[in-house]
N, C-alpha and C positions, 0 to 999 in steps of 0.2 A: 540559647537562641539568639542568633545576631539580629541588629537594630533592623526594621522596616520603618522606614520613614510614611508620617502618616498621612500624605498625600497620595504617594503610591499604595499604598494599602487599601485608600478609599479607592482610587482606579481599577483595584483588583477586584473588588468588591463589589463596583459599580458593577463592572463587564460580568461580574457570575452571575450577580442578580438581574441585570437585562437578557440575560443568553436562557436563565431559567424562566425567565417573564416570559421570551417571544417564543420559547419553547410549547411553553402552557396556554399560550393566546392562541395558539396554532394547534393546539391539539384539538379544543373544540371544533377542528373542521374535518371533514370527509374519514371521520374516523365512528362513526356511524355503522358500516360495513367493515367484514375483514377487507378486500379490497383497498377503502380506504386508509385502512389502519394500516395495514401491508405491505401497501404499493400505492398511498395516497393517491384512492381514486384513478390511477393513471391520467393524471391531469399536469404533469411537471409541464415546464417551457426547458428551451435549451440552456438558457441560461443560469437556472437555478441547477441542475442537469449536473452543467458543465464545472460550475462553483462547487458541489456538494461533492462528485469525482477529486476535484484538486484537496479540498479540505480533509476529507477522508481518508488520499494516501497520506499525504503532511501528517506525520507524527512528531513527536519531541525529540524521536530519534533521529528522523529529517535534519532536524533544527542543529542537535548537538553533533548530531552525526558526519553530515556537510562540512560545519564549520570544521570540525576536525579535520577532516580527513583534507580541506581545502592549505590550512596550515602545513600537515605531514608531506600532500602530495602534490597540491594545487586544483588545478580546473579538469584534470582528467575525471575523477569521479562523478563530474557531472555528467558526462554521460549515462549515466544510471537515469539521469534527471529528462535527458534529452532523448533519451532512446527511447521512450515513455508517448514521446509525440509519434512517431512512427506507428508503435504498438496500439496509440488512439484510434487511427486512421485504419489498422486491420480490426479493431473491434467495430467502427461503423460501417466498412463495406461489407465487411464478413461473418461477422458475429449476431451485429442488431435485426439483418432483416430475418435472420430465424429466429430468433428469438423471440421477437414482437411478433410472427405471424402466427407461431403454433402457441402462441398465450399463453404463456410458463408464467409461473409463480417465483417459483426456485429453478436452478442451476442442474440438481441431482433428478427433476420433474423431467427436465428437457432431457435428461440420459435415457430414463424411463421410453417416452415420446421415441428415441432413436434406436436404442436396444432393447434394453427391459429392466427388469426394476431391480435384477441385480448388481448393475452396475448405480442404480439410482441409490441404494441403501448405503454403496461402497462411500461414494461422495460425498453425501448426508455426512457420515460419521467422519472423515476427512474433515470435512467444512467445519463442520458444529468445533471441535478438536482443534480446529487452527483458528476459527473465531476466539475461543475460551483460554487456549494455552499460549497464543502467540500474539494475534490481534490488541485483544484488552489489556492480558498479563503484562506483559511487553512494554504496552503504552504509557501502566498506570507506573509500574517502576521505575520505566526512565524518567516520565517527567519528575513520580518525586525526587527521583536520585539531583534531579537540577535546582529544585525547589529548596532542595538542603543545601546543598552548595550556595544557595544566592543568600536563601532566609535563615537556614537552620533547623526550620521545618522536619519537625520527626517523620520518617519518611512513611512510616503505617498511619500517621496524621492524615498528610498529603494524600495518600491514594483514597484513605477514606472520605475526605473530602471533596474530591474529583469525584466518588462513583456516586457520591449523595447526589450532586448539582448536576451530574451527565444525566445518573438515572432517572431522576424525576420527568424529565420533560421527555425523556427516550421512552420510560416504559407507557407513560401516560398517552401521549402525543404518537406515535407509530411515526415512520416515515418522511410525513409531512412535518412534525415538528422538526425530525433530525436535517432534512434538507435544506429547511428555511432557514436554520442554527447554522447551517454547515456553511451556507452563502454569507451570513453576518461574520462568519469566524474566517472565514476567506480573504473578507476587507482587511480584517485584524493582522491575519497574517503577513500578508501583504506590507499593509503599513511598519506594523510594529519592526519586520526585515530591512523593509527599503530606509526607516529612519536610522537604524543602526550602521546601513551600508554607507549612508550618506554622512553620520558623523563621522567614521571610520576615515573617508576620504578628506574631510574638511581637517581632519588630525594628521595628516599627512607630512605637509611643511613642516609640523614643528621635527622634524625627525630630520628635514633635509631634502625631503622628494617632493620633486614641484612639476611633473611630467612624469608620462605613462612609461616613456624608455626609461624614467629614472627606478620607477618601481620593478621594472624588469629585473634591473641588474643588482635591486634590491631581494628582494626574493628570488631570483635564479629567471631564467626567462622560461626552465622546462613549467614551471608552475601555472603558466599560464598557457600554456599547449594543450589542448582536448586530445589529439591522436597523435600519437606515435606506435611505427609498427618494430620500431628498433630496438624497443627498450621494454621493460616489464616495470609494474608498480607493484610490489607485495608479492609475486609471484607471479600474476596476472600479464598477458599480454592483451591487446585493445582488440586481437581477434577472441579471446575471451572473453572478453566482458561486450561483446558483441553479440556474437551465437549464444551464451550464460544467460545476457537479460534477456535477450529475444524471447528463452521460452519462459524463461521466469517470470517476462514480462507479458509475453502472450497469456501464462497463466494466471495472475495478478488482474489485469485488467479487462481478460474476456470471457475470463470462467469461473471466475474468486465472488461468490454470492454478495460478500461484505462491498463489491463493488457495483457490482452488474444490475443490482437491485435498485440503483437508481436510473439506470437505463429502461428498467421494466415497467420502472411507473411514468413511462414518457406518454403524452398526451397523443405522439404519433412518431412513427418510424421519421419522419422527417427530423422531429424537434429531438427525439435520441439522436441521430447520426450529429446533425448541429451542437450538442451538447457534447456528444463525444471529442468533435475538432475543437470547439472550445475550451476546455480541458487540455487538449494537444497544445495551444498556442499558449495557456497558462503555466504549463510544464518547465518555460522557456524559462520563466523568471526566475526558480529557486538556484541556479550558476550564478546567477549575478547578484543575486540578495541573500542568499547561502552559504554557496561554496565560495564565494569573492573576498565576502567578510571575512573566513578563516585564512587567505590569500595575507589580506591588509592586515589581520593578527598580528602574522607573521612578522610583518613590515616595521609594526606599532610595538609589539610586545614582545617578542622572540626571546629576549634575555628573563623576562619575567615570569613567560610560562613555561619554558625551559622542555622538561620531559612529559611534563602534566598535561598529554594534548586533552584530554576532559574537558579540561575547565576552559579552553578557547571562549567558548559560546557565554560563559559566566563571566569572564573578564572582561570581554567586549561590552557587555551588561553595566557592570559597574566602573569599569573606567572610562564609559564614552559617555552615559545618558544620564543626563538632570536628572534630578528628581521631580515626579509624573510620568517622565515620558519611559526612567526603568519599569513603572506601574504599567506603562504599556506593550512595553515586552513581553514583562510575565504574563500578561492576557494575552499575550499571543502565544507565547509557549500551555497556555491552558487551553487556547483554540485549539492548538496541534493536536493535546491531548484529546478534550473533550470529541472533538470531529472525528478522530479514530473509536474511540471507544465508544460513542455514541452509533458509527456505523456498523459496526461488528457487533454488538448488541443487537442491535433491530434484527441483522440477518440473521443472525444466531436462534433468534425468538422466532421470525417465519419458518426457518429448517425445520424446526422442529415441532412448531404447528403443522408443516404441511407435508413434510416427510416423513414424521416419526408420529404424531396421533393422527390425523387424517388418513394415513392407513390403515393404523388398527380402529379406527372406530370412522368409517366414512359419512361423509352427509353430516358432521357436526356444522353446527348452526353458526352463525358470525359471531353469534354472543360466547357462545362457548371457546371459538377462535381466539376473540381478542381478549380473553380472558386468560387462556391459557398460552396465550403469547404474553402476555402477561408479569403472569407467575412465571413464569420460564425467564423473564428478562431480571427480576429479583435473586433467581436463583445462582443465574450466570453470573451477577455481578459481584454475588456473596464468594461463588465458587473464585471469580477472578482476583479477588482482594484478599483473599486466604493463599492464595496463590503467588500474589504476585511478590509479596517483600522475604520470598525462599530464593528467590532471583539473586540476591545481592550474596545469601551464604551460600549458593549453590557456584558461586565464580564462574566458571568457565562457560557453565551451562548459557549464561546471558550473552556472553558472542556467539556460541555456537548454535544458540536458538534460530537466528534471521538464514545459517547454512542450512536447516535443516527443510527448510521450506524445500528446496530441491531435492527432497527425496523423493514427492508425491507428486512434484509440480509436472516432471516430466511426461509422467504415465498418463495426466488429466487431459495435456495442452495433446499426446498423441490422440487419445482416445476422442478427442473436440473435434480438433483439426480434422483427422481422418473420416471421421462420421460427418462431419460438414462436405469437405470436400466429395467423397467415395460414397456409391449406394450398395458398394462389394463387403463394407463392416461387416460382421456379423456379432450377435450378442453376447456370445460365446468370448470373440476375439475382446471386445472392450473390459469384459469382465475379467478377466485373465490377464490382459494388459495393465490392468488397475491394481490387479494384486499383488502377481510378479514381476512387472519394472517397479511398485515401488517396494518389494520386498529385496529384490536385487539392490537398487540404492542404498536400503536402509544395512541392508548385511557392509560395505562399501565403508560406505559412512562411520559403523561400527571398528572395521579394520583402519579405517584413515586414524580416527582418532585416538580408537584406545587399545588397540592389539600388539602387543611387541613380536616384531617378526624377528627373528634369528638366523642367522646363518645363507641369507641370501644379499649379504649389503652391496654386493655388484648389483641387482635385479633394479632397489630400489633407491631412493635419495635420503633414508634413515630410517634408520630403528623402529621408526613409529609409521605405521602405513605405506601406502602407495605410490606416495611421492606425488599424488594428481591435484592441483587447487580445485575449489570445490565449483567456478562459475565451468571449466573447461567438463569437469564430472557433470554439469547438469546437459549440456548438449550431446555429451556422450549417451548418457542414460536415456534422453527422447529421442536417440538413434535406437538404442535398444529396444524401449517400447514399442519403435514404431516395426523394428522386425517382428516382435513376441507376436504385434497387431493383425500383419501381412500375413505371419506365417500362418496362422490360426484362422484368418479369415480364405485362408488357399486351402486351406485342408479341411477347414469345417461343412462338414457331406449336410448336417441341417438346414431345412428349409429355414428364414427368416422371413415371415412377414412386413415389411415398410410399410406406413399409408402413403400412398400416391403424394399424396398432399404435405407431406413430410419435407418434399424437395420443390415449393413452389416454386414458378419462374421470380428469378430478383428482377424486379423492377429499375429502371433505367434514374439514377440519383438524379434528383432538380441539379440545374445548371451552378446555382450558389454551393450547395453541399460541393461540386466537384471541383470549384474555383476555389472552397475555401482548401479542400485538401490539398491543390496544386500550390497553393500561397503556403500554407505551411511545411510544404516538401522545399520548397523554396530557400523559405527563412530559416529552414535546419541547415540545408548546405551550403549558405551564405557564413553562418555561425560557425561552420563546420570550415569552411575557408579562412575566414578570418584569425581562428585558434589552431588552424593545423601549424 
């Protein structure tokens, strides 16, 4: 086990046992009712809203992820970061005011409410499945995988000691603890990035670079480009990773429960939509305290990390920061963690309260609710932590986990989208939509990765698959869904009942909601000017 020095160990320590405190001070409130256990009350403000949105995507994979990919490739993967504010701005015009009017609990509730409940079951089990295998698993792995790199930390130590300090105040506390946890771990993040970006820069000189042209031509000047339409990174072109996150990103942040469940418990469709653009303008910062940092890696370390892009995010750790301020790293990399896995938990635990026993047994009582939201969040965290250090023997499987999200995501963001927009859905077409685009993906996905094709290598670009990257495959596929959707909903002779009230009139956004959205379309294509 390598040294922790015991200043940083008491900082780590500190920040668990305060994240577990304000968890547990918080649970005592509005948790009374399932409502408030749930969907604390629906009493959020925007800004808590807005903080708990940003904390919740921020994973450790964010963290390590960025910095990497900032080193191999530079500031183009920030778009992933930045494309994120756009997809803000369709979940508050378009997403929140349904959402908040027909009074949905869950995600899979609102399918029910638009089709029927077979498309509601399909979701449920989607969700619950991408909460449990992708969400938490995911989270607890990578952060311990970084946790062993810095400390030495056995990595089944690590995850078990992340889901002890998540779980407590998650299972105890519903909603309201995790949101209030999620804004203090927000600050954390924040800091504990911006202080690394800022040593990083201050390290500069001794290397030789004393101006922003000198770092260019230090690191290549494409590193610092967000768009180019001439070139490809990893196979991807930037019309790829455009239309890719769009729905991935539509799906993610306006259908994905682990998300939208803090939109649900907004005190009013106003403070959700404010919350949402708050979040968008948040978004802004992980390119520059991220992706920038694995830029100046580059710059600062290149000869030392050599082929190892992993350990970007751990080197910057210990070759920039005192000692303390590495102790407040790792508490931001336990934010990233904690904030994921503490949101996917909660949601995990309402699906399945409100999707999977509230139907078989209706009119269950709050007590009963929050009880067996409960035991449901003990259960997932045990199932996640048995789960998750098979991640590290399974290889492959842990890159290819975060492709597979596009298998399902298409079929969902069609089935949204078009039942938003369109009173022509029919329930027939969503449920069939939901099956067979993502059954078609997942056959695709199969072929890409592991089928040796033969005898057609004119057809394809190798041996193995299709030859298609996986973000150009995901817009494909919500092409397809959205035919499966069309075509079913033009041939299906079935009456469907709508309630009238299903498609109320939207209301006209306050003048601030629509100034701020215009200020943040703004500041994207100013960003977008600047780096093209």
């Amino acid at each position: 086990m390598k040294s922790i020095n015991g200043i940083d160990l008491f900082v780590i320590v500190l920040y668990m046992v305060t994240i577990v405190g304000i968890g547990l001070w918080y649970s005592r409130r509005k948790r009374k009712t399932s409502e408030g256990y749930f969907l604390a009350g629906k009493s959020l403000a925007w800004s808590v809203i807005g903080a708990s949105l940003f904390a919740s995507n921020i994973s450790t994979i964010h963290l390590v992820g960025l910095a990497q990919s900032g080193f191999e490739d530079g500031i183009v993967w920030g778009n992933f970061e930045w494309f994120s504010a756009f997809e803000l701005i369709i979940l508050a015009f378009v997403f929140i005011p349904f959402y908040l009017r027909t009074q949905i609990t869950t995600l899979p509730q609102f399918l029910e409410k638009r089709y029927d409940v077979r498309s509601r079951v399909v979701l449920a089990i989607f969700s619950i499945l991408a909460a449990l295998f992708m969400h938490i698993g995911v989270s607890f792995y990578a952060g311990a995988v970084v946790f062993e790199s810095i400390f030495g930390i056995n990595i089944l130590t690590s995850i078990i000691i992340i889901a002890v300090a998540t779980g407590i105040y998650t299972i105890i506390g519903g909603l309201t603890s995790v949101v209030v946890t999620e804004t203090v771990q927000t600050i954390i993040l924040i800091l504990g990035s911006l202080t690394i970006t800022i040593l990083a820069i201050y390290q500069l000189p001794d290397v030789g670079i004393h101006s922003y042209s000198e770092l260019k031509l230090a690191v290549d000047p494409d590193r610092l480009k967000a768009v180019s339409f001439n070139s490809t990174t990893k196979g991807f072109t930037f019309l790829d990773m455009l239309f890719g996150h769009l729905i991935l990103g539509i799906w993610y942040w306006c259908t994905d429960q682990t998300i939208v469940q803090r939109v649900l418990g907004a005190k009013s469709e106003k403070q959700a939509k404010l919350g949402a653009l708050f979040a968008g303008f948040l978004k802004i910062l992980p390119v520059f305290i991220m992706v920038i940092p694995g830029i100046l890696a580059f710059a600062l370390f290149h000869d030392q990390i050599g082929s190892d892009t992993k350990s970007v995010l751990p080197t910057l750790i210990m070759e920039l920061m005192p000692i303390g301020l590495k102790g407040l790293m790792v508490a931001a990399l336990l934010a990233a963690v904690m904030s994921s896995v503490a949101a996917a938990l909660n949601s995990c635990s309402t699906l399945i309260v409100y999707d999977v026993f509230d139907k078989i047994k209706p009119n269950l009582s709050d007590t009963a609710k929050i009880n067996i939201g409960k035991i449901t969040g003990v259960v997932v965290l045990v199932l996640a932590v048995i789960w998750s250090p098979f991640l590290g023997s399974l290889g492959a499987i842990f890159a290819l986990i975060n492709q597979m999200f596009s298998i399902f995501a298409p079929s969902i963001v069609a089935v949204f989208v078009w039942g938003i927009l369109s009173k022509k859905g029919t329930a027939n077409a969503a449920f069939y939509t939901l099956i067979f685009g993502s059954l078609f993906a997942a056959i695709v996905f199969y072929v890409e990765k592991y089928m040796h094709i033969g005898g057609i290598e004119n057809y394809i670009s190798s041996s193995k698959g299709l030859g298609i990257n996986w973000l150009r495959q995901t817009y494909i596929y919500f092409i397809i869904s959205s035919v499966i959707y069309v075509t079913i909903s033009t041939l299906d002779k079935t009456e469907q009942f709508i309630a009238s009230e299903f498609y109320l009139k939207v209301s006209t956004p306050s003048k601030t909601i629509n100034y701020l959205s215009i200020l943040l379309v703004v500041v994207m294509l100013v960003l977008y000017y600047i780096f093209y």
